[in-house]
C-alpha positions as CSV (number, residue, x, y, z in Angstrom):
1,X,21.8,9.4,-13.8
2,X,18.9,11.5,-13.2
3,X,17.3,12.2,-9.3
4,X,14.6,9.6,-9.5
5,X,11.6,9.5,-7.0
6,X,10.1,6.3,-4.8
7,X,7.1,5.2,-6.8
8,X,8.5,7.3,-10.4
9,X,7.4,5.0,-13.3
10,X,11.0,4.3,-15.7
11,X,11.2,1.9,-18.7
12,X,14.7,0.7,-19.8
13,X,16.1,1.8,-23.0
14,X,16.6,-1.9,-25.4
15,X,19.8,-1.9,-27.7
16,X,20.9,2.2,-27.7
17,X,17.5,2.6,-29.2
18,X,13.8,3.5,-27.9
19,X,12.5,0.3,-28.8
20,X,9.5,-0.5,-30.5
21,X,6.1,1.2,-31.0
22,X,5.3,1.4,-27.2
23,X,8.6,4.3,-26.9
24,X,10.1,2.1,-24.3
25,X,11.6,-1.1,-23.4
26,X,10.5,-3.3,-19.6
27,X,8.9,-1.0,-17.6
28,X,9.0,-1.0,-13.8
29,X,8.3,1.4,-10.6
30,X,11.6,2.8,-8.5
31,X,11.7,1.4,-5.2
32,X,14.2,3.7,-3.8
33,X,16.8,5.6,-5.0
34,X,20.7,6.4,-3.9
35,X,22.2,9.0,-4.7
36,X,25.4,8.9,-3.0
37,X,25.7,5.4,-4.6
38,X,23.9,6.8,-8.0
39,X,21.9,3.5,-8.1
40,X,18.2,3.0,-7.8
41,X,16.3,-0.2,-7.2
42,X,13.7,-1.2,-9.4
43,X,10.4,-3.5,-8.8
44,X,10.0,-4.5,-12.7
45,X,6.2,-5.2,-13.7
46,X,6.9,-9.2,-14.2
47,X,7.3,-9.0,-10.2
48,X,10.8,-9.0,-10.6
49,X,13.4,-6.2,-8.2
50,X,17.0,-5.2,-9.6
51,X,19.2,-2.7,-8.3
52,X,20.6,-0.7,-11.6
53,X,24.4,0.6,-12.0
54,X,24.8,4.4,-12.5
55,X,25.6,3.6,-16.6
56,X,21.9,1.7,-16.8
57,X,20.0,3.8,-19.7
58,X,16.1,4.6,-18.6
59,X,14.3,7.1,-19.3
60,X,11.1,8.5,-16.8
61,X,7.6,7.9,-17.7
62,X,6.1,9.8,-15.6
63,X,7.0,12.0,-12.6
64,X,6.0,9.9,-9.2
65,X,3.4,7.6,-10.1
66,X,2.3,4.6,-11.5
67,X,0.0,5.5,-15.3
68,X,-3.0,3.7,-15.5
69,X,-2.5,0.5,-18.1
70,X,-5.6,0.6,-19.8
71,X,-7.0,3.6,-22.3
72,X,-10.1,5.9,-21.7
73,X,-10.3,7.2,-18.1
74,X,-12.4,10.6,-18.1
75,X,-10.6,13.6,-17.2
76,X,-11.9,13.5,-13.5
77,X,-9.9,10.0,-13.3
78,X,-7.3,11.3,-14.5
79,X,-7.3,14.3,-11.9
80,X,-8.0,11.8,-9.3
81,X,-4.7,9.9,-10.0
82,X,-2.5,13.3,-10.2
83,X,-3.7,14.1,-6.3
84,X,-3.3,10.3,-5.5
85,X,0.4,10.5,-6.7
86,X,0.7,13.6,-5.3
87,X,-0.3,12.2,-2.0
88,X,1.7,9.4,-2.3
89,X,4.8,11.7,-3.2
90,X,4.2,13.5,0.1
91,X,4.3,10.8,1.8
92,X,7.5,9.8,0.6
93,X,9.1,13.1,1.2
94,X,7.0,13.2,4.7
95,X,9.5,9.8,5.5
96,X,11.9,11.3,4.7
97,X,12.4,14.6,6.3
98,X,11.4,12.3,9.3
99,X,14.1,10.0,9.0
100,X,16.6,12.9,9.4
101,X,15.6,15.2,11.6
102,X,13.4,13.3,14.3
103,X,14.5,10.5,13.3
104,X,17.6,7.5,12.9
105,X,19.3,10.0,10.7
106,X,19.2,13.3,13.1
107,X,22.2,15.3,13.7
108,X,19.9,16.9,16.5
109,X,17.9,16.8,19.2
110,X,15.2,14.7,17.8
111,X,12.5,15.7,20.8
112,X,13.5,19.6,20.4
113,X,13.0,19.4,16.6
114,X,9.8,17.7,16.7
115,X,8.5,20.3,19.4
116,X,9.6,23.2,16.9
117,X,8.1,21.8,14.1
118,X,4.9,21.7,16.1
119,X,5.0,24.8,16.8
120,X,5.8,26.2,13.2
121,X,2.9,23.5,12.2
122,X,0.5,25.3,15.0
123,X,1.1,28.7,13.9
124,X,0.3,27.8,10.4
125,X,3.9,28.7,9.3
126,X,5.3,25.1,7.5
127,X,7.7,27.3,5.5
128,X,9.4,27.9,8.5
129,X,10.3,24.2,9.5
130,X,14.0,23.2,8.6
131,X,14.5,21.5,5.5
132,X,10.6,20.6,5.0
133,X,10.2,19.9,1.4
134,X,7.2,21.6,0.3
135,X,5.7,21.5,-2.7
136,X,6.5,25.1,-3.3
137,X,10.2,24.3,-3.0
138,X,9.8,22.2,-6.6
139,X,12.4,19.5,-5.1
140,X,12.6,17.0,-7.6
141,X,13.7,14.8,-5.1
142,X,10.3,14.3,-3.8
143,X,7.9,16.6,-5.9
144,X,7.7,16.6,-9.6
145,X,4.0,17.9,-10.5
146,X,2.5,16.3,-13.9
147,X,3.8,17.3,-17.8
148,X,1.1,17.1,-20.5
149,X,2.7,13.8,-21.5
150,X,2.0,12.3,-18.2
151,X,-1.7,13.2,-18.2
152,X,-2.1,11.6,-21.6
153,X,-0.1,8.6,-20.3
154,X,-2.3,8.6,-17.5
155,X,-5.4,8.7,-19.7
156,X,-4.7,6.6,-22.3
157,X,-1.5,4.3,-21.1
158,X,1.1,3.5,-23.9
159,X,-1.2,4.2,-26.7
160,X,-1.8,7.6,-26.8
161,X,-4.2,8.5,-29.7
162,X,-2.5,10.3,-32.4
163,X,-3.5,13.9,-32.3
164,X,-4.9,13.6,-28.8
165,X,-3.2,17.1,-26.1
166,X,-4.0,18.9,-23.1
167,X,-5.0,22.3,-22.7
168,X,-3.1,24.6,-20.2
169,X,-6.5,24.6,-18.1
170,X,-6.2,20.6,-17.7
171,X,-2.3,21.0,-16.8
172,X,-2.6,23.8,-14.9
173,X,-6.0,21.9,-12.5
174,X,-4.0,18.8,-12.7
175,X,-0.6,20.5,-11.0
176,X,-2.4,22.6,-8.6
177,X,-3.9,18.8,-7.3
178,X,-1.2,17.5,-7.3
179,X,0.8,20.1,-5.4
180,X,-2.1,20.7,-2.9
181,X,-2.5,16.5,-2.3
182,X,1.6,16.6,-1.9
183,X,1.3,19.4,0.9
184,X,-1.7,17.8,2.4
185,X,0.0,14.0,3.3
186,X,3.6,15.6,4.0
187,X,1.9,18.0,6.8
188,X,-0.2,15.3,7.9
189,X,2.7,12.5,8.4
190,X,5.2,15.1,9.4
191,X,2.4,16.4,12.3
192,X,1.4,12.4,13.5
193,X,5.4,11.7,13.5
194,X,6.4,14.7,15.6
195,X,3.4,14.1,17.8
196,X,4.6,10.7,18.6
197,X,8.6,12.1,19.0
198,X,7.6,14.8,21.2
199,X,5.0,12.8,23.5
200,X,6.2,11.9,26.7
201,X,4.3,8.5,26.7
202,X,5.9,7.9,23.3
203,X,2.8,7.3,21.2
204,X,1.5,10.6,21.1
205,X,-2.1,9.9,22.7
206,X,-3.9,12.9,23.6
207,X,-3.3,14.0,27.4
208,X,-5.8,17.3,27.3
209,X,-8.2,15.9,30.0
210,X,-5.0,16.0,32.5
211,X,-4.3,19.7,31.5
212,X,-3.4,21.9,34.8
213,X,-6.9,24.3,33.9
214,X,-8.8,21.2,34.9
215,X,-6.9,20.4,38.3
216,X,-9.4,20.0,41.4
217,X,-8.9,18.4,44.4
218,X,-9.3,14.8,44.3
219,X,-8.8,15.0,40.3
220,X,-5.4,13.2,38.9
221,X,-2.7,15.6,37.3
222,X,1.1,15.5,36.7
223,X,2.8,17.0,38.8
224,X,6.7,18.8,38.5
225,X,8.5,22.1,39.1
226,X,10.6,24.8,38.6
227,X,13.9,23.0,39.3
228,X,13.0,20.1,36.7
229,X,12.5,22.9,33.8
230,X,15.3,22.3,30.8
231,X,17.3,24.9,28.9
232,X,16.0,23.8,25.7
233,X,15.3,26.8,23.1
234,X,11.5,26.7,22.8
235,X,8.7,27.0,25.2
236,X,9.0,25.6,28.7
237,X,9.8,22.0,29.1
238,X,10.3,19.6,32.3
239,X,12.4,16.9,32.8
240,X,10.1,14.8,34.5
241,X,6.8,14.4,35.7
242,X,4.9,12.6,37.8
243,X,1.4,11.0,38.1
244,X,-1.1,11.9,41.4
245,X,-4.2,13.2,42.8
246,X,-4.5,17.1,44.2
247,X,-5.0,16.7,48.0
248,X,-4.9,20.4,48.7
249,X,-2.8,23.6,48.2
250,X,-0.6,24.7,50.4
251,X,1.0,28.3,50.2
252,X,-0.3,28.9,46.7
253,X,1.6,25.0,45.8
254,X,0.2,21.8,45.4
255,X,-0.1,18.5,47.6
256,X,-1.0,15.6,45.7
257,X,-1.0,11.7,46.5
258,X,0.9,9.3,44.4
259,X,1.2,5.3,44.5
260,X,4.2,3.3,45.6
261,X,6.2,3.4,41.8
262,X,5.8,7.0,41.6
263,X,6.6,7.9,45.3
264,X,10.2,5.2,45.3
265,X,10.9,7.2,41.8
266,X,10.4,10.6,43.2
267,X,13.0,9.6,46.0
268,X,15.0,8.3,43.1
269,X,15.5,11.3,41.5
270,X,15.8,13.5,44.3
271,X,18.6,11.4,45.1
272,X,20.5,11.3,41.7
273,X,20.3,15.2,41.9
274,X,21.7,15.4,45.5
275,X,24.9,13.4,43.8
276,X,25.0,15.1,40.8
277,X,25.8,17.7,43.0
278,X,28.7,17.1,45.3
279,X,31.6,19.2,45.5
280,X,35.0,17.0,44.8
281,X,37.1,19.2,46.6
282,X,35.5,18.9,50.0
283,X,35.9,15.1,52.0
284,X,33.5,12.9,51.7
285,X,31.7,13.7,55.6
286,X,32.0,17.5,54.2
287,X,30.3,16.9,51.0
288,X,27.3,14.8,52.7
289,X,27.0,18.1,55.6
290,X,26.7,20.5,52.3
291,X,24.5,18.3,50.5
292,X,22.2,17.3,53.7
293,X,22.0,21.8,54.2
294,X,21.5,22.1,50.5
295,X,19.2,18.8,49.8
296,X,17.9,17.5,53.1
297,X,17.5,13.7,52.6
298,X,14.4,11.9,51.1
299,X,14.1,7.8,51.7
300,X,11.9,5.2,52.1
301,X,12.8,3.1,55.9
302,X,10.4,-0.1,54.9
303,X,6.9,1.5,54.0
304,X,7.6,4.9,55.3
305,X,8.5,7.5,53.8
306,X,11.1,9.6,55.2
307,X,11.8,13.4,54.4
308,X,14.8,14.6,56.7
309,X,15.8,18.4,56.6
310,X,16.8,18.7,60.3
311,X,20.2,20.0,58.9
312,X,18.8,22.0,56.2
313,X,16.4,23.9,58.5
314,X,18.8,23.5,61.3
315,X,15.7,22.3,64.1
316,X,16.2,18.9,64.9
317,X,12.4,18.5,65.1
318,X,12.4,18.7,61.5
319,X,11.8,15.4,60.2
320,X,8.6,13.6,58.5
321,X,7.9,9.9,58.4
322,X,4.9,9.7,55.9
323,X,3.1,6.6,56.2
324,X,0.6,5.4,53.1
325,X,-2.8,6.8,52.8
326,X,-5.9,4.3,53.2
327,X,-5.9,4.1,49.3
328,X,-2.4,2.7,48.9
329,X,-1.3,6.5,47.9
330,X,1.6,8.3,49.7
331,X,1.3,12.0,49.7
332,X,4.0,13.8,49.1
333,X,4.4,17.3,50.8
334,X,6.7,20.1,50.1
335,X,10.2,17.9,50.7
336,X,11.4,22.0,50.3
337,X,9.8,21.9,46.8
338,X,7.0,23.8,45.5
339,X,5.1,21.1,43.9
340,X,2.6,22.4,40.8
341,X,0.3,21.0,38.5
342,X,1.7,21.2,34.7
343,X,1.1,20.1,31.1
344,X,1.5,17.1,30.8
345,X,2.9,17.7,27.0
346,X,5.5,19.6,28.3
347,X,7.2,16.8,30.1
348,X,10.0,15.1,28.1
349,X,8.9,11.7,30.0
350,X,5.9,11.1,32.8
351,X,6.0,8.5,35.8
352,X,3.0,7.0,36.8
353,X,-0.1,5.3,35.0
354,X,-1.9,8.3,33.0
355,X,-6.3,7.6,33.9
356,X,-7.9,7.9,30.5
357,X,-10.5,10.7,29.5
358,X,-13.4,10.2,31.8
359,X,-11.7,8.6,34.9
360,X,-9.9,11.4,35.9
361,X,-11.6,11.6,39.2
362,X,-10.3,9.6,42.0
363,X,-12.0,10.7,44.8
């Protein structure tokens, strides 16, 4: 059996023979084809579905569309229904590529391949992207531009009027639309999909207003560092990062406020870290010495907010019990981290409620 395309236009063959005058027996639409399996289903035009054995005869109508069932359309109609199969061709091909390399069916990291993609996509370099099925790549999986017959099935249905051709100026117009309309609505999925893989908030809405170039004081940002940065191949990526307002900078770094969720998650992670982090071969009292002159400890006691490095700094005076601000907001100093407003597209996931475009000013 042939490769056969979502949305490819088939007819069965009746008794060994092409039956009667139409050239063709039923005729139906492919649904989706398998070709591990080397079956296809079929929706059949009297709204029936069947999925067909490898030894089923059919021959191809067209190459990834439905033909128009009536006669006459002008040449700019037919044109018109190239790019639209086109288009819908790229969006089959757009699912696709989706589904297997930011998607159920990645090998990969789904996040880092999306990011890349972006990337390529932003440079104006789609050739580049793994496996991307462009039109220039004549995949007959996905992208089978128009033959002469399909433009006169397209034109005139079954009954194509004896004599009637195309001239290598129609095919040639009708393949370059198709072709163009098939790399428009793959680039255009394949960009909205990886925009909503790669977001940190997961549905890829735009987070430009909270950009670092547009931090002032009193202005919400998201905040993170140098020690949250992943060894991901790309461009620089936190781990995590989290939702306040600037207070002020202190020794070139930032001081921001953040609510209750942000501030209890903060301590949260800091904490995981510190564990992360113990040595197995030293006793347990030993590890918590190395930890508390490596890590300090961070932790709420009720409503306050504790940040303990009197090991780590070796002065008993130096402990900080950070009470809430009159707005409900904690602010979170140094906690022997240089705090620093980043992109917030750079974080692989963001803590805190994100203000929309215009209410980025809290104070």
């Amino acid at each position: 059996m042939k490769p056969f395309a979502t949305g490819q236009r088939v007819a069965a063959v009746i008794d060994g023979d092409i039956a009667s005058a139409f050239g063709h027996g039923p005729q139906g639409t492919v649904d989706s084809y398998d070709p591990e399996q080397q079956s296809l289903v079929v929706n059949w035009d009297d709204g029936t579905q069947q999925r067909l054995p490898a030894q089923t005869r059919l021959i191809r109508l067209t190459s990834s569309w439905t033909p128009a069932a009536g006669t006459g359309l002008s040449w700019q109609q037919t044109l018109e229904a190239a790019r639209a199969a086109g288009g819908r061709a790229g969006r089959h091909a757009a699912d696709w590529w989706c589904r297997h390399h930011i998607g159920a069916d990645a090998t990969g990291n789904p996040k880092a391949a999306a990011r890349n993609a972006l990337l390529d996509l932003a440079e104006d370099c789609p050739e580049m992207i793994d496996g991307l099925p462009l039109s220039a790549s004549r995949d007959e999986q996905f992208a089978e531009p128009p033959t002469e017959a399909d433009l006169l099935a397209l034109r005139h249905g079954a009954a194509v009027p004896s004599g009637e051709t195309v001239t290598a100026e129609q095919l040639e117009q009708a393949v370059d639309g198709y072709t163009w309309a098939f790399d428009v609505a793959l680039l255009v999925h394949v960009t909205d999909q990886c925009l909503l893989v790669a977001s940190p908030t997961g549905d890829g809405r735009d987070l430009s207003h909270l950009h670092p170039d547009r931090s002032r004081v009193g202005r919400y940002a998201v905040f993170s560092g140098e020690w949250y940065l992943t060894d991901d191949e790309g461009p620089d990526r936190y781990r995590v990062g989290y939702v306040g307002v600037l207070e002020r900078a202190w020794n070139g770094w930032a001081v921001f406020a953040c609510d209750r969720t942000v501030a209890e998650q903060i301590v949260a992670d800091r904490a995981a870290d510190r564990e992360a982090d113990r040595d197995s071969g030293l006793s347990p009292a030993e590890q918590d010495r190395e930890l508390d002159q490596r890590w300090g400890r961070t932790y709420f006691d009720g409503d306050v907010l504790v940040v303990d490095q009197r090991i780590m700094q070796g002065d008993p005076e130096a402990i900080e019990r950070v009470t809430a601000r009159p707005d409900g907001r904690w602010s979170v100093r140094s906690m022997n981290l240089c705090w620093d407003a980043v992109d917030p597209a750079c974080c692989d996931r963001i803590i805190g409620d994100l203000p929309a475009s215009g209410r980025e000013q809290a104070w």
